[in-house]
N, C-alpha and C positions, 0 to 999 in steps of 0.2 A: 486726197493728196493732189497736188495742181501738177500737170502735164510737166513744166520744166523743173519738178525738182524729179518725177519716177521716170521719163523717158532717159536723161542720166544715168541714173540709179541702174535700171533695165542695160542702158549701153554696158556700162563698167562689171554687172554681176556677169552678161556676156562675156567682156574679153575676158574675164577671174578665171568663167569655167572653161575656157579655150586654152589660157596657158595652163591650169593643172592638167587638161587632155592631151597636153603637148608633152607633159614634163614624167605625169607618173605609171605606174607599170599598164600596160596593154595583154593582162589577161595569159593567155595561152599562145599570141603569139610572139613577133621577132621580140626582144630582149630588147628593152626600155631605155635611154641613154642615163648618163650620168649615176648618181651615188645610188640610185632606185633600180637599177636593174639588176635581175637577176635570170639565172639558165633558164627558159619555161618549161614549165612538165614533162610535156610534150616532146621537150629536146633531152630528156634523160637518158642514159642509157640503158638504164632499167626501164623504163616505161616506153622505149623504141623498140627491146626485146620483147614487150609486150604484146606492142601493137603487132609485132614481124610475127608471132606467136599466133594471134588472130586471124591474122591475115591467111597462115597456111591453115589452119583449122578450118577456116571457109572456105578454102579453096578446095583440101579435101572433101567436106562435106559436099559440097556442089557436085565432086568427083563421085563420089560414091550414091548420089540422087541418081546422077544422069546415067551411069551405070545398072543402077536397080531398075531405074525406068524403061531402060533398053533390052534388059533381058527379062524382067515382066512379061504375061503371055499379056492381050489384051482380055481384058475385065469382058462380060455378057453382064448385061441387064438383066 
């Protein structure tokens, strides 16, 4: 295929996939513009009790690690 018909071809399949990058949903995060967005996961409220769920369950566990480790005798070889 000769140079001026694919370097074209190349430019325009570029800008094709820049404006759909531009236009359709972006996954998990901010909410997409126009007829294509919607709330992301991420931002449900069910899945925010989630994550807040998680969050204190690590925190506890972390609490109750450094806890056990603190009042542990130390270990003999």
């Amino acid at each position: 295929m000769p140079d001026r018909i694919f370097m074209p071809l190349m430019a325009l399949i570029g800008l094709a996939m820049i404006a759909l990058a531009m236009i359709l949903p972006q996954g998990y995060g901010d909410r997409s513009p126009g007829p294509w967005g919607d709330v992301p996961l991420q931002q449900t409220p069910a899945m925010r009790q989630k994550i807040q769920r998680e969050k204190d369950a690590a925190v506890r566990q972390e609490a109750e690690a450094t806890r056990a480790a603190s009042v542990a005798p130390p270990s003999r070889p």
